[in-house]
C-alpha positions in Angstrom: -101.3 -0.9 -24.9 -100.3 2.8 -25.0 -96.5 3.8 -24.4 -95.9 5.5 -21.1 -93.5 8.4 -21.3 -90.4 7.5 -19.4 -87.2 9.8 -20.1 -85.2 8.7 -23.2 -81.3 7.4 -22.2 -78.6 9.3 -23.6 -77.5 6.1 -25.6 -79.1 3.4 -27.8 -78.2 0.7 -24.5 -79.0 -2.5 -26.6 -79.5 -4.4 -30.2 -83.1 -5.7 -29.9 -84.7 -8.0 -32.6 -88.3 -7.9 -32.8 -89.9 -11.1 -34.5 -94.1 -10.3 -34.3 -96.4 -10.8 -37.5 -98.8 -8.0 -36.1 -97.5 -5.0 -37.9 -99.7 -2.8 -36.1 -98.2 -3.9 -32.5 -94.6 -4.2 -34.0 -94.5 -0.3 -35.2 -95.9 0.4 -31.6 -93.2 -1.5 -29.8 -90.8 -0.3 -32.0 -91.6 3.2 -31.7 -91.7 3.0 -27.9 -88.3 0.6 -27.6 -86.6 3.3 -29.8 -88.0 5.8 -27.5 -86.2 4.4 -24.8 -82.9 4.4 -26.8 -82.8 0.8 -27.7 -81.2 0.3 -31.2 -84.5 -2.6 -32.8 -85.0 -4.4 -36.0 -88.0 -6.3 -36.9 -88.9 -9.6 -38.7 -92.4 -10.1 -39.5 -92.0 -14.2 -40.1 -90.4 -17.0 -38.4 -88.2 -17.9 -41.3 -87.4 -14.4 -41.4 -86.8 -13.3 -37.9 -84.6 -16.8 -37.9 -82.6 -15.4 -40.8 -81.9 -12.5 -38.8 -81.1 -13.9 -35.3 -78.6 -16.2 -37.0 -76.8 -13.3 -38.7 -77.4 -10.4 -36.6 -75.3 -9.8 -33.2 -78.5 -8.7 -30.5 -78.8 -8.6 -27.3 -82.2 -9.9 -26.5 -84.7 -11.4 -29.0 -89.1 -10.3 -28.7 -90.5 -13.5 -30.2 -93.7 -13.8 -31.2 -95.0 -17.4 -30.0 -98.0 -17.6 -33.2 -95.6 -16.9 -36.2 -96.7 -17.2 -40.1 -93.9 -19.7 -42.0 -92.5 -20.9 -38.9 -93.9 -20.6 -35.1 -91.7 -19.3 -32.4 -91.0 -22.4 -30.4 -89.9 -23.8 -33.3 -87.4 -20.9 -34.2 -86.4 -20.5 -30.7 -85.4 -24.9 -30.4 -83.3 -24.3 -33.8 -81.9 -20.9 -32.5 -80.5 -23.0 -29.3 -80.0 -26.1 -31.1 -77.6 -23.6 -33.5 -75.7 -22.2 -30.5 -77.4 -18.9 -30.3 -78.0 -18.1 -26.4 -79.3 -14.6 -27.1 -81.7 -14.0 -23.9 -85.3 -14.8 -25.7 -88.9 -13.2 -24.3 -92.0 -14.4 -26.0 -94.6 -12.7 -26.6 -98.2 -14.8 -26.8 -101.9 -14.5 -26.1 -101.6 -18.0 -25.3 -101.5 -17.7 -21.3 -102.4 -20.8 -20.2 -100.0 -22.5 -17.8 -99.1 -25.5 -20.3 -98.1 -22.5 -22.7 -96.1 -21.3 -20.7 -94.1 -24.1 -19.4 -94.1 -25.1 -23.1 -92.1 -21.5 -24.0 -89.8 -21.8 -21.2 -88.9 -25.8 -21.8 -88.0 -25.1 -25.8 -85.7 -22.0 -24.3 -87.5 -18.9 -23.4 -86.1 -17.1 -20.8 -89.3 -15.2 -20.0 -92.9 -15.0 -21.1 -95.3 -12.3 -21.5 -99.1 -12.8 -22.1 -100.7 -10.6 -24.6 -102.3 -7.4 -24.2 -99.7 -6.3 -21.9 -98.4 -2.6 -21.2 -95.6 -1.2 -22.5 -93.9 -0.2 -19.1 -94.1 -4.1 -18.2 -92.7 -5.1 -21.6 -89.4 -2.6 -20.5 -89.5 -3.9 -17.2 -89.0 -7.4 -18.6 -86.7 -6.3 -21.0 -84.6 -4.9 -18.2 -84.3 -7.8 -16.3 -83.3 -9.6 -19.0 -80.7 -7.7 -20.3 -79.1 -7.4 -16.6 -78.5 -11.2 -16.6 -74.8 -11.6 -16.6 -73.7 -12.1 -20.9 -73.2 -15.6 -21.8 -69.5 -16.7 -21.7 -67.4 -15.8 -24.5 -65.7 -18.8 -24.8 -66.0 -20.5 -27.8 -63.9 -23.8 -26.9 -64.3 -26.0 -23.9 -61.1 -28.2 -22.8 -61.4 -31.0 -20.2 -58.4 -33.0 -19.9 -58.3 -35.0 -23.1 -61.9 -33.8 -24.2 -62.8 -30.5 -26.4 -65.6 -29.2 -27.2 -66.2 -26.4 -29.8 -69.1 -24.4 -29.2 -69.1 -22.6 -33.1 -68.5 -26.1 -35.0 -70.9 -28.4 -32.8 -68.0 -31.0 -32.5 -66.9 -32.9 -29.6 -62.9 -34.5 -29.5 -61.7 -36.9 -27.2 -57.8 -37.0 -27.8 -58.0 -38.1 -31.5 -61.3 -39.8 -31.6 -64.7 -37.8 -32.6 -67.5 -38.0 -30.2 -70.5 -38.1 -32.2 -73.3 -35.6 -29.9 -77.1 -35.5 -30.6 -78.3 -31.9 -29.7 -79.4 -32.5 -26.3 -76.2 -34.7 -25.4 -74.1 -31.4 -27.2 -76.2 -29.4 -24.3 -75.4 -31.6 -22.0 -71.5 -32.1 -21.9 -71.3 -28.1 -22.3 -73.2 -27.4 -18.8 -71.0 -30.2 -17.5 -67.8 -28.6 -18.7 -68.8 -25.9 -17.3 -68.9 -27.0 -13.9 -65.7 -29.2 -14.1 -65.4 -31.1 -11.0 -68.3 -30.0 -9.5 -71.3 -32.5 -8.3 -74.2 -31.3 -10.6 -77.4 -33.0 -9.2 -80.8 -34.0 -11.1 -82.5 -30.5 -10.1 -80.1 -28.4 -11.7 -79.6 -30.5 -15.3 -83.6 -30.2 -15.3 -83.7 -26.3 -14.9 -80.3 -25.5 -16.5 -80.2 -28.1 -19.8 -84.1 -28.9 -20.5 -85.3 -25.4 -18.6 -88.4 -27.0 -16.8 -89.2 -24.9 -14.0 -90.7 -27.4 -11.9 -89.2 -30.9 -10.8 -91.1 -33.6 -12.4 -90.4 -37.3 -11.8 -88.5 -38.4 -14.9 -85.4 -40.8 -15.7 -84.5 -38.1 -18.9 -81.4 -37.1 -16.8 -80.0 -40.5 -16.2 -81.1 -41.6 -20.0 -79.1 -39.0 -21.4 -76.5 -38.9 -18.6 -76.1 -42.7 -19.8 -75.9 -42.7 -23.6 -73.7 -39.6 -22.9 -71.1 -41.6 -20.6 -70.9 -44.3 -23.0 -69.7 -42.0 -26.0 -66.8 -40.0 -23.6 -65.7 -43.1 -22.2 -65.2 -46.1 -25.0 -63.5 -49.4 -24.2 -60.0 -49.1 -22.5 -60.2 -45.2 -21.7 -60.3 -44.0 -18.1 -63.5 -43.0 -17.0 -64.3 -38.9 -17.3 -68.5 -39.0 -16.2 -69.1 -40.3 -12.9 -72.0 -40.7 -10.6 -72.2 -39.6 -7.6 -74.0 -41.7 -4.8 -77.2 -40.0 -3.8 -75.9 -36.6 -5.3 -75.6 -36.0 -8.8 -72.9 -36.5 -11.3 -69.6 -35.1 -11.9 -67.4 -34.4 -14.8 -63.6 -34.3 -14.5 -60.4 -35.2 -16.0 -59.1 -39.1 -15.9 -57.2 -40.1 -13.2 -53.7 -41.6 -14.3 -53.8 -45.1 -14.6 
C-alpha cells in the first residue's frame, strides 16, 4: 500500500483521528494523510481511540474494525449512543458482505477492505468530509417537547420522558423533519443505517413504545401514523 505523490494543500484541511492497532500501517497512513495537509492523531486501542474521539473535536474518524481492548463496532455504537456524529470510515480485512452491512448498521458511514491504496483511502476520505457538517444545534423544540442533544434528556412540558438509546435516535430524526411524513424506508436507512429494506416490524415496535412515552393519558396526541405512508411528528392541536 505505497503512498502516491499527489501535491500537498496549502493548509492542514481537516482534524483526522486514526484508531488502527497496526503500527506499521498507522505511521504509513499517517505519513501520507499529513502529506496531504490533514492535521491526524492516532490511537492504537479501542479504549484509547474512544478516549480520544470523546474529547477531541475531528472531522472524520479511520477506525480500525479488529481493535485490542475494545473492537471498533463496539467503539463506534458507544461513540453514537454518546452523541458523537463525527463521519466514521472503517477500516477491516473483514470484506465479506455480512461485515459490511454489520459496520454500516452499528454507524459507519463507509467501509474500506484491507489492503487498499492510499489514493482510494483519500478518495474516501474526500467524500466524506464533503458531506454537509452535522447540525449544530444542540436543542430540539417541538411544541411542548425538548429534546437536548448534549444531556441525552427528553421534556415534555414539565414531565421527563424517559428515552432508551434507540428511542433518543428516534424522536431526534423525527424532530428533525417536524411535520413531515417520514415513511418505514427512510427510519431504516436514516436511524438503524441498514442499506437494504428488509421485512421487519422494528419501526413500528419502536415507533410504538416511543408514542406511548410522548403522549401519556390526557395529553394531545404529538406521533401520528399516517395511513399507508409513514409517520409524522408535529405539535398538538388545541383542544
Amino acid at each position: 500500500m505505497a503512498a502516491d505523490s499527489e501535491a500537498k494543500p496549502e493548509t492542514a484541511r481537516a482534524n483526522i483521528l486514526l484508531v488502527e492497532d497496526d503500527l506499521e500501517l498507522a505511521a504509513e497512513i499517517v505519513a501520507d494523510l499529513r502529506a496531504r495537509g490533514y492535521a491526524v492523531s492516532h490511537g492504537a486501542t479501542g479504549l484509547a481511540g474512544q478516549a480520544q474521539a470523546h474529547e477531541g473535536r475531528f472531522d472524520l474518524l479511520i477506525l480500525d474494525r479488529m481493535l485490542p481492548e475494545r473492537d471498533g463496532l463496539t467503539v463506534l455504537e458507544a461513540l453514537r449512543s454518546a452523541g458523537i456524529r463525527t463521519p466514521v470510515l472503517l477500516l477491516s480485512a473483514l470484506g465479506a458482505v455480512d461485515e459490511r452491512v454489520a459496520g454500516l448498521k452499528a454507524g459507519g458511514d463507509d467501509y474500506l477492505v484491507k489492503p487498499f491504496a492510499f489514493v482510494e483511502l483519500a478518495a474516501r476520505i474526500e467524500a466524506l468530509l464533503r458531506r454537509p457538517p452535522p447540525s449544530l444545534e444542540t436543542v430540539l423544540r417541538v411544541g411542548p417537547l425538548v429534546l437536548d442533544l448534549i444531556g441525552r434528556t427528553a421534556r415534555r412540558g414539565e414531565r421527563e420522558v424517559e428515552l432508551l438509546p434507540t428511542e433518543f435516535k428516534l424522536l431526534d430524526y423525527l424532530m428533525r423533519h417536524v411535520g413531515q411524513v417520514v415513511t418505514r424506508g427512510m427510519l431504516l436507512e436514516d436511524v438503524w443505517h441498514y442499506r437494504f429494506l428488509p421485512h421487519t416490524n422494528v419501526v413500528d415496535v419502536h415507533i410504538g413504545k416511543l408514542r406511548r412515552k410522548l403522549d401519556a393519558a390526557g395529553e394531545a396526541p404529538m406521533l401520528h401514523s399516517i395511513r399507508g405512508a409513514g409517520f409524522m411528528l408535529r405539535p398538538p392541536m388545541d383542544v
